[in-house]
ChimeraX commands (.cxc) that place a marker at each C-alpha (Angstrom):
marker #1 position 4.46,-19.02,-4.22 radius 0.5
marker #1 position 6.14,-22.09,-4.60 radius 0.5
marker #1 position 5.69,-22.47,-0.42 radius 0.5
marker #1 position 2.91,-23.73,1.05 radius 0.5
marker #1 position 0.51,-21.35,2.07 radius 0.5
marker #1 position -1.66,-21.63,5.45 radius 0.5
marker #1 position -4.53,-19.70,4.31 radius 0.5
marker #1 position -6.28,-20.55,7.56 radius 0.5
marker #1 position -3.67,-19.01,9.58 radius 0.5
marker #1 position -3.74,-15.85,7.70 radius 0.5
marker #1 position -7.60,-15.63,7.77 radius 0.5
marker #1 position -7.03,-16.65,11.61 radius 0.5
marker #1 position -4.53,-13.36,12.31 radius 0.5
marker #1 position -7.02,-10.71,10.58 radius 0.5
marker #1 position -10.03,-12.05,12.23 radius 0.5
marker #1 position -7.98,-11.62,15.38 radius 0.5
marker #1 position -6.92,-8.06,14.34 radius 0.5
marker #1 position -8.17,-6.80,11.26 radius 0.5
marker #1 position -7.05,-3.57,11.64 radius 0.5
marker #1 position -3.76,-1.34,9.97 radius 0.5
marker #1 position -1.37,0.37,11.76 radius 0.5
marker #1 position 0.00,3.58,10.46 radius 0.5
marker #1 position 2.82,5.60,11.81 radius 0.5
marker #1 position 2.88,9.52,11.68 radius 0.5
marker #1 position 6.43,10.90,11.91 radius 0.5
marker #1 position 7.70,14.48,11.79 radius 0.5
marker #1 position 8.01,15.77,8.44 radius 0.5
marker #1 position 10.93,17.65,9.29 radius 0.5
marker #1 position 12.74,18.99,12.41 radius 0.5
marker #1 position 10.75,20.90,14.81 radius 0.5
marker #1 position 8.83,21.27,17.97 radius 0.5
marker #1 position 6.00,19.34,18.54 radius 0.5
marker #1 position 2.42,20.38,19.81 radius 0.5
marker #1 position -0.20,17.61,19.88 radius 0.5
marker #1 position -3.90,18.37,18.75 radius 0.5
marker #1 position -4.99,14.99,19.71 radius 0.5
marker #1 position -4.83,12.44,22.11 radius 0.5
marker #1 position -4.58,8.23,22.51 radius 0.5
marker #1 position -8.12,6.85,21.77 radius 0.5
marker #1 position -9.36,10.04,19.97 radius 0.5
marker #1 position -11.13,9.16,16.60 radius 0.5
marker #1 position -9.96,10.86,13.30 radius 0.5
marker #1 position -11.10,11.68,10.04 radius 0.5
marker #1 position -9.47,11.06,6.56 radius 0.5
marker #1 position -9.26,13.93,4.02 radius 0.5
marker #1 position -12.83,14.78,2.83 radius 0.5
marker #1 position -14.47,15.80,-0.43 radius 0.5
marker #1 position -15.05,14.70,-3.74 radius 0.5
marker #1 position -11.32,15.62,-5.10 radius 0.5
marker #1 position -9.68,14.63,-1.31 radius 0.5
marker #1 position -9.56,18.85,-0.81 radius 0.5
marker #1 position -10.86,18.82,2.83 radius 0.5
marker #1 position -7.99,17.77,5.10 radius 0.5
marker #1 position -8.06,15.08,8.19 radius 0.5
marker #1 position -8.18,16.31,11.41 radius 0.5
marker #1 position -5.49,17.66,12.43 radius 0.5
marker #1 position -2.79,15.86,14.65 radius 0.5
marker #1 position -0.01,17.86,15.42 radius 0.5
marker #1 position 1.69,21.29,14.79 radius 0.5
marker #1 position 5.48,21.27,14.14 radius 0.5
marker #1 position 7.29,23.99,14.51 radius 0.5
marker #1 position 10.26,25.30,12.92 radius 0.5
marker #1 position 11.75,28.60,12.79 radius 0.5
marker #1 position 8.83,30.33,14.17 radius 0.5
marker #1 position 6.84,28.68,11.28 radius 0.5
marker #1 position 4.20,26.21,11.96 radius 0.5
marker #1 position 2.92,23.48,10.00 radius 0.5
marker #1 position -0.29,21.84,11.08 radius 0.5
marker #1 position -0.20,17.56,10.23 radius 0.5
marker #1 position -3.40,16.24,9.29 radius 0.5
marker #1 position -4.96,12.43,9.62 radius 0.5
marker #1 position -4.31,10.96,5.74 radius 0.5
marker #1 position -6.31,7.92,7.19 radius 0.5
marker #1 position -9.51,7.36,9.30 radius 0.5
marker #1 position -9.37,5.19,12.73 radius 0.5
marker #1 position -8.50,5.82,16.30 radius 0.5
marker #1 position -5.23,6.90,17.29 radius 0.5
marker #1 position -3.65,3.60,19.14 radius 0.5
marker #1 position -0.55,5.07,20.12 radius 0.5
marker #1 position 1.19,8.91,20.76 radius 0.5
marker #1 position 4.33,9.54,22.17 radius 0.5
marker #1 position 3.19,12.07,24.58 radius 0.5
marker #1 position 7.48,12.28,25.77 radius 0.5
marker #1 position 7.65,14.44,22.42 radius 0.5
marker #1 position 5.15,17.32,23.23 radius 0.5
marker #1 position 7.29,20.66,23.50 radius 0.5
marker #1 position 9.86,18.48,22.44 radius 0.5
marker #1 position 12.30,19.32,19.10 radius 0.5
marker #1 position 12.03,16.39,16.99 radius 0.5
marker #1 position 14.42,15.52,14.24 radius 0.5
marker #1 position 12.38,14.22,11.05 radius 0.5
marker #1 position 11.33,11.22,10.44 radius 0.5
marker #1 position 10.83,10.52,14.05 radius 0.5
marker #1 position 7.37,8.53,14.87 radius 0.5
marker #1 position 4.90,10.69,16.62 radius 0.5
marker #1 position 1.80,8.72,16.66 radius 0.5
marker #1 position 0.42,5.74,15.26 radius 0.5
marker #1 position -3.46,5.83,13.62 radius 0.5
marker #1 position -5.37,1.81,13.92 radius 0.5
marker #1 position -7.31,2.10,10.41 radius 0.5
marker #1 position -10.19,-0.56,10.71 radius 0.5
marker #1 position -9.14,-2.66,7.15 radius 0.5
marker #1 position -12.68,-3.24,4.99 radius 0.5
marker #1 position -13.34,-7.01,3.25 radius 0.5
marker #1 position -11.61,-5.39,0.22 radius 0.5
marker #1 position -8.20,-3.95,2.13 radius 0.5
marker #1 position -8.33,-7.58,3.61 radius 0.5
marker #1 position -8.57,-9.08,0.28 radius 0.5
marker #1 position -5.70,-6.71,-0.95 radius 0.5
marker #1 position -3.49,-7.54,2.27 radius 0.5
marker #1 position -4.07,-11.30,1.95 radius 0.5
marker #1 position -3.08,-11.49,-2.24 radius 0.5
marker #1 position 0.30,-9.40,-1.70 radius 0.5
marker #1 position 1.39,-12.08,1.07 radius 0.5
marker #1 position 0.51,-15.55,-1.59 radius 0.5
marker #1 position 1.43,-13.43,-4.87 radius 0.5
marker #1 position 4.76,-13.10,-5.82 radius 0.5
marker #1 position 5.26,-8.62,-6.24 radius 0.5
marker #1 position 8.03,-8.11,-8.49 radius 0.5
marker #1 position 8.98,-4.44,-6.90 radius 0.5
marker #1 position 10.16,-1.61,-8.73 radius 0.5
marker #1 position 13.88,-1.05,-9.21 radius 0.5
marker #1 position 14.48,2.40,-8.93 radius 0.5
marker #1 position 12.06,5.44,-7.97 radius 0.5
marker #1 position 10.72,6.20,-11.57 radius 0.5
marker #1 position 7.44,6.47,-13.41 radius 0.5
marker #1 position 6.53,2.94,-15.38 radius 0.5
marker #1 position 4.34,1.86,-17.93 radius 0.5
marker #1 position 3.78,-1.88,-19.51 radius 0.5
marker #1 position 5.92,-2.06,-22.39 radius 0.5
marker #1 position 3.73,-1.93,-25.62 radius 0.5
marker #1 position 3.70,-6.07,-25.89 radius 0.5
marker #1 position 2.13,-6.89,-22.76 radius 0.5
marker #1 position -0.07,-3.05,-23.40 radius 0.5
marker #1 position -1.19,-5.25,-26.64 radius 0.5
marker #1 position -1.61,-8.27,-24.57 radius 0.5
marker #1 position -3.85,-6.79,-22.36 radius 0.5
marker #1 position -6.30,-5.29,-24.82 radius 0.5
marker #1 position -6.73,-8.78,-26.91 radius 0.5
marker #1 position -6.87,-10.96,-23.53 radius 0.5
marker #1 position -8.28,-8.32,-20.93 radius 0.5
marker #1 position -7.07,-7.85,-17.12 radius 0.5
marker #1 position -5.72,-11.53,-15.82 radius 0.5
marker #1 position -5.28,-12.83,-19.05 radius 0.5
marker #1 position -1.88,-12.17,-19.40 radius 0.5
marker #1 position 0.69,-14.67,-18.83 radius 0.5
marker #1 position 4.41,-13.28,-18.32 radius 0.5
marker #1 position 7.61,-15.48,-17.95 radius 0.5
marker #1 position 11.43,-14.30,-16.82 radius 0.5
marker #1 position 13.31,-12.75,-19.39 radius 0.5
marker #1 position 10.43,-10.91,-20.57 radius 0.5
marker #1 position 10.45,-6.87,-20.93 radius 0.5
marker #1 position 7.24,-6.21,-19.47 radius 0.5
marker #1 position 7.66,-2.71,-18.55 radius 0.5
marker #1 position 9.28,0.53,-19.35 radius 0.5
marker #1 position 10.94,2.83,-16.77 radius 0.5
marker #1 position 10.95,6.45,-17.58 radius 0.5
marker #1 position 13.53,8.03,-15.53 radius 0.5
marker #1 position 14.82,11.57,-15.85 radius 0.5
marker #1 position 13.41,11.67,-19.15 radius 0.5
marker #1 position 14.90,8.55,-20.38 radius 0.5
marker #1 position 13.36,5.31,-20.80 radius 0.5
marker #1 position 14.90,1.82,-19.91 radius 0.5
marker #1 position 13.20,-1.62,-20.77 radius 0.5
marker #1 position 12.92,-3.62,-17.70 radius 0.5
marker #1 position 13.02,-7.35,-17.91 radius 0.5
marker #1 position 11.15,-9.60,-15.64 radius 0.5
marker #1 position 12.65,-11.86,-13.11 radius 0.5
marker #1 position 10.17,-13.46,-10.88 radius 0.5
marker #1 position 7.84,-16.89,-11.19 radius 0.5
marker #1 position 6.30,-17.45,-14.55 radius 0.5
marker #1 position 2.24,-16.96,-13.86 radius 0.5
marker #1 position -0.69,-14.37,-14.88 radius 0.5
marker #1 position -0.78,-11.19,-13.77 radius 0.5
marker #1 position -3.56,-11.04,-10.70 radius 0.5
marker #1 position -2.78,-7.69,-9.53 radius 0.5
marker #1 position -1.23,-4.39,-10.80 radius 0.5
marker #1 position 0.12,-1.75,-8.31 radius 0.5
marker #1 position 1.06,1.08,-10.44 radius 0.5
marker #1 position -0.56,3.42,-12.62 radius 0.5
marker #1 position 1.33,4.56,-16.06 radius 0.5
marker #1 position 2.76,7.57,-15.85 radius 0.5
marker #1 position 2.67,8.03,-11.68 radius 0.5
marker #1 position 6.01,7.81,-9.83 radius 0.5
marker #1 position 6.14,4.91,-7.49 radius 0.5
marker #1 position 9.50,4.49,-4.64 radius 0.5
marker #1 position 11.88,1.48,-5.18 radius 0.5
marker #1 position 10.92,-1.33,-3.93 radius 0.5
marker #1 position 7.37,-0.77,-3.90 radius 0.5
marker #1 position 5.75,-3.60,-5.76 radius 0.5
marker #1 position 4.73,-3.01,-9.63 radius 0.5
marker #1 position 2.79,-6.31,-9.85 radius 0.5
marker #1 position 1.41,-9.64,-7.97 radius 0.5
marker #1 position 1.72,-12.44,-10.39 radius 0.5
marker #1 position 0.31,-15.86,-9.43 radius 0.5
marker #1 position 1.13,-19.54,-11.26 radius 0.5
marker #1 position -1.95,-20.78,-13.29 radius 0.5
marker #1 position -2.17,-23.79,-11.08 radius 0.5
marker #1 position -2.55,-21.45,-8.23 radius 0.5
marker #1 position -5.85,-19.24,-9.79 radius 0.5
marker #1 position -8.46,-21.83,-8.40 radius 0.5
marker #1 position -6.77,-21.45,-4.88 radius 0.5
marker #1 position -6.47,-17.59,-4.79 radius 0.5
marker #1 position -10.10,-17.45,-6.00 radius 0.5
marker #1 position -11.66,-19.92,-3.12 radius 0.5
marker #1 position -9.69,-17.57,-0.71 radius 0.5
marker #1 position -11.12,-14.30,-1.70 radius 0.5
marker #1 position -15.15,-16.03,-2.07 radius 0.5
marker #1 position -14.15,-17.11,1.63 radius 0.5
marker #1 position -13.15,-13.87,2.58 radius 0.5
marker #1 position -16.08,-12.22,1.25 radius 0.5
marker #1 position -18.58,-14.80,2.55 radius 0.5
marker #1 position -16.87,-14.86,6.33 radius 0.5
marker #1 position -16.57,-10.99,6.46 radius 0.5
marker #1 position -20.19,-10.68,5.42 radius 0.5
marker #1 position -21.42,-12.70,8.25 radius 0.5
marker #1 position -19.57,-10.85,10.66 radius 0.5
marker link #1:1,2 radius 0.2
marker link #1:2,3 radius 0.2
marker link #1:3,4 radius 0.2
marker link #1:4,5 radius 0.2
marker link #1:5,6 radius 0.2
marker link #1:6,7 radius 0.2
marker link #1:7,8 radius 0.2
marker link #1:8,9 radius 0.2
marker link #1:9,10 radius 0.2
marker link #1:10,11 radius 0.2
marker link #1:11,12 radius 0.2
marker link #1:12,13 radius 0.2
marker link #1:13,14 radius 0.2
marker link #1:14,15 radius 0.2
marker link #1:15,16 radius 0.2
marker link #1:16,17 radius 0.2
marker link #1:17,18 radius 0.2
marker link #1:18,19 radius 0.2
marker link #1:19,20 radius 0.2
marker link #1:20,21 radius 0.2
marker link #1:21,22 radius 0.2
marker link #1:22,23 radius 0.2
marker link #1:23,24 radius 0.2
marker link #1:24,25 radius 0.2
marker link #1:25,26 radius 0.2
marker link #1:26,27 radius 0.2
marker link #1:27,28 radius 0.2
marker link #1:28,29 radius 0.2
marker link #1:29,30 radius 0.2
marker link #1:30,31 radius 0.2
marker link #1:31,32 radius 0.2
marker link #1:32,33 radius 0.2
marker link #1:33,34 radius 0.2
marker link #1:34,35 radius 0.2
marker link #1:35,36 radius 0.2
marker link #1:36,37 radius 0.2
marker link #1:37,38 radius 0.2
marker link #1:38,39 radius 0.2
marker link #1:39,40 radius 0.2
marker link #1:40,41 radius 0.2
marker link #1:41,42 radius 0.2
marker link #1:42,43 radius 0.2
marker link #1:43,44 radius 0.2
marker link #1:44,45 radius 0.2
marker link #1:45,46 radius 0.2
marker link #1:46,47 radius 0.2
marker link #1:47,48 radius 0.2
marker link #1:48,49 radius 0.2
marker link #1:49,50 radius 0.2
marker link #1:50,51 radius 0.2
marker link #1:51,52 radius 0.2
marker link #1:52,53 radius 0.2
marker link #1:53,54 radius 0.2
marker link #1:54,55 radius 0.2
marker link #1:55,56 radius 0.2
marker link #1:56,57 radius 0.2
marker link #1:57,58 radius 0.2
marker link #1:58,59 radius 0.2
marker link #1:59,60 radius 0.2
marker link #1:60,61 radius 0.2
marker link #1:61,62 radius 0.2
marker link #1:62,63 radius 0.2
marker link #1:63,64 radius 0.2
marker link #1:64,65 radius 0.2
marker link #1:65,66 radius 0.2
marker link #1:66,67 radius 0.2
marker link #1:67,68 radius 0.2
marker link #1:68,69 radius 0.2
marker link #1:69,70 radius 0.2
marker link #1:70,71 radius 0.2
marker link #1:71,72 radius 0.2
marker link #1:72,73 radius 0.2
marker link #1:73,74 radius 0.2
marker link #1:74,75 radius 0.2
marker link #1:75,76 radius 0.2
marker link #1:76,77 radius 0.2
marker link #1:77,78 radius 0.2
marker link #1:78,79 radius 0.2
marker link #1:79,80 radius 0.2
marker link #1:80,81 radius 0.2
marker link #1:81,82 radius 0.2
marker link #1:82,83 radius 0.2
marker link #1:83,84 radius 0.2
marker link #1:84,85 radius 0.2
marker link #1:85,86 radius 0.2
marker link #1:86,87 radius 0.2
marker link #1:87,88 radius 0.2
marker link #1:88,89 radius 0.2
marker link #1:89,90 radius 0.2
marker link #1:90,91 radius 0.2
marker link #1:91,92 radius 0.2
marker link #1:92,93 radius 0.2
marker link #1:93,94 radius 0.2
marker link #1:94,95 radius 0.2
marker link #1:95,96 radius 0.2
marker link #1:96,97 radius 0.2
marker link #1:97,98 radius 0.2
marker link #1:98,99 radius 0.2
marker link #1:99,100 radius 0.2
marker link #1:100,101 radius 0.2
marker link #1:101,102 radius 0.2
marker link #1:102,103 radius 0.2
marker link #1:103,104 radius 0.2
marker link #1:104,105 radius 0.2
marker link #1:105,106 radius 0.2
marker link #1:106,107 radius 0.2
marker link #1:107,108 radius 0.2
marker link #1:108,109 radius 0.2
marker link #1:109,110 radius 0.2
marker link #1:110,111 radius 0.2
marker link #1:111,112 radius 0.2
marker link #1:112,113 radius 0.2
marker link #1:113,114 radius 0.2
marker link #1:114,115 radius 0.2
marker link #1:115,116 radius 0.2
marker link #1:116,117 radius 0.2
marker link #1:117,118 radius 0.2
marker link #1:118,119 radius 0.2
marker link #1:119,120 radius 0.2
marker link #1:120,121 radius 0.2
marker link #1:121,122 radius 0.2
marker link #1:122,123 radius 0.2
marker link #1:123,124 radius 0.2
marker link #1:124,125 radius 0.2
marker link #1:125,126 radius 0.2
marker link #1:126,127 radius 0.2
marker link #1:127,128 radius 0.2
marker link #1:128,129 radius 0.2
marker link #1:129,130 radius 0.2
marker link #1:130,131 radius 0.2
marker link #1:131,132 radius 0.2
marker link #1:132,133 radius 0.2
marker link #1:133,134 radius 0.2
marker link #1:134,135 radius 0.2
marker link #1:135,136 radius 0.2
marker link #1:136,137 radius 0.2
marker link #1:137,138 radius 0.2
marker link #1:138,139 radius 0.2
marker link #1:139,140 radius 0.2
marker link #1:140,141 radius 0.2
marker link #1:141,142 radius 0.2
marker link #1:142,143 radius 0.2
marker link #1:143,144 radius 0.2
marker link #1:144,145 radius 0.2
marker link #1:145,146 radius 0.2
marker link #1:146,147 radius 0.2
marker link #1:147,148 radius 0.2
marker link #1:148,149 radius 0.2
marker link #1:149,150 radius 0.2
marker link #1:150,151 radius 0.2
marker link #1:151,152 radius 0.2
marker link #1:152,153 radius 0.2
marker link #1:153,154 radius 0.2
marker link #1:154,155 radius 0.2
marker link #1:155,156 radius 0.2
marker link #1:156,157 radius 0.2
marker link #1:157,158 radius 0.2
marker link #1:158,159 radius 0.2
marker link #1:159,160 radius 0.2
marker link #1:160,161 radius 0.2
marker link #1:161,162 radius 0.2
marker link #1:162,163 radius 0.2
marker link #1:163,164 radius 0.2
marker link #1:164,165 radius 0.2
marker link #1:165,166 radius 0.2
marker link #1:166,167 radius 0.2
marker link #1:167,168 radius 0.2
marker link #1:168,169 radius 0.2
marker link #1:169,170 radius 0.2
marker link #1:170,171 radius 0.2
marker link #1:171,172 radius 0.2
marker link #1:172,173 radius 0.2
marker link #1:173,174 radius 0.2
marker link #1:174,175 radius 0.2
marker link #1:175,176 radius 0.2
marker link #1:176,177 radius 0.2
marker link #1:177,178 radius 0.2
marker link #1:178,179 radius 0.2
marker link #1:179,180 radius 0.2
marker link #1:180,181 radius 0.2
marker link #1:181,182 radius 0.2
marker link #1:182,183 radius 0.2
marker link #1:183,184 radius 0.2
marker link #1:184,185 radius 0.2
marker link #1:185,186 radius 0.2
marker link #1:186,187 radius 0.2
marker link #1:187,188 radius 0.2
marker link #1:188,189 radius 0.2
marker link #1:189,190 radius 0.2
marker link #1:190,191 radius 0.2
marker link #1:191,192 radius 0.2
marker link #1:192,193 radius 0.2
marker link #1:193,194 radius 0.2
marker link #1:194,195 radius 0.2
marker link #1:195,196 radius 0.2
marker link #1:196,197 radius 0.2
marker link #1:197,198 radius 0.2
marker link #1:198,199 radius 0.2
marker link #1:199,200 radius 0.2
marker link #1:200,201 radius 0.2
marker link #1:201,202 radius 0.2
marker link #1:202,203 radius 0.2
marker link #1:203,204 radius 0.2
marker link #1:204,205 radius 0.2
marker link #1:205,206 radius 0.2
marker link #1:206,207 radius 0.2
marker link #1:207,208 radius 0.2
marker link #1:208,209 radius 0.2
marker link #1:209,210 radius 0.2
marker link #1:210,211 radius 0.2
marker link #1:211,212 radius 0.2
marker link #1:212,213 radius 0.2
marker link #1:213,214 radius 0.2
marker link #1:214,215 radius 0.2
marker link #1:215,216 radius 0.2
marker link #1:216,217 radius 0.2
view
């Protein structure tokens, strides 16, 4: 965050397209059978505990066993490669891509993780905050916690072994957390946006002009 940041560019490009873009890729080796096609509208999973799936996509099969591939996002599918129906697919190949139209609070979300700086996870483990910063939070509250380099602000639990893990980004307050305790998250994936006190007042007229511009669309 020590850049400059041209928040009226980034407002600019998700005015222009405030949508996501999600690939679907095989899940494993197989041959393809599409379900939908380009400009079809899907549905996420349904339900009060997420138990009724999206519609389905795609059947893969392998070994004379198929495997149906349901929507885990709503939108429109934007993209299919139609060249891969009847086809054998190795996995991890992309099949189709799903537009997901982003709400004020996705925007708000994709906007923070470009201007905070994410400290990412180094390994694929479970975390937790270490007890400090756990005691931290409950005197202070969420945001009120200030965390500097060198500081062992979490604790990764990795095949049933736990290993302090010392901070190394920007010194600031912790905006934005992007784990739960307890849940594994992949490496690399981003634990935390922490932003510099001087930036708060910044961040904050961002995400009131977010709100109001997005409300009068």
């Amino acid at each position: 965050m020590t850049r400059e940041i041209d928040f009226d560019e980034i407002l600019a490009r998700y005015r222009s397209d405030p949508y996501k873009y999600i690939d679907i890729v095989a899940p494993h080796t197989g041959t393809v059978s599409y379900l939908v096609e380009k400009g079809n509208e899907v549905e996420a999973p349904g339900g009060e505990w997420k138990h009724i799936p999206g519609t389905s996509l795609f059947k893969i099969n392998r070994e004379n066993n198929p495997k149906t591939v349901n929507a885990p996002i709503n939108g429109i599918i934007s993209e299919i490669r139609g060249e891969c129906e009847g086809r054998f697919v190795e996995a991890g190949e992309k099949l189709l891509t799903i537009r997901h139209p982003l709400k004020k609070k996705d925007i708000i979300e994709s906007i923070l993780k470009e201007v905070l700086y994410l400290f990412p996870a180094p390994e694929s483990a479970k975390f937790f905050f270490s007890l400090d910063i756990q005691s931290r939070f409950d005197k202070k509250g969420t945001r009120g916690v200030t965390i500097r380099p060198g500081e062992e602000v979490f604790t990764m639990s990795l095949m049933k072994r736990d290993t302090p893990v010392t901070y190394t980004g920007v010194e600031g307050i912790i905006h934005s957390i992007y784990f739960k305790p307890g849940v594994s998250i992949q490496q690399g994936e981003p634990l935390v946006g922490v932003c510099p006190v001087d930036k708060l007042g910044l961040i904050q007229k961002v995400i009131t002009r977010v709100k109001a511009e997005w409300d009068a669309m």
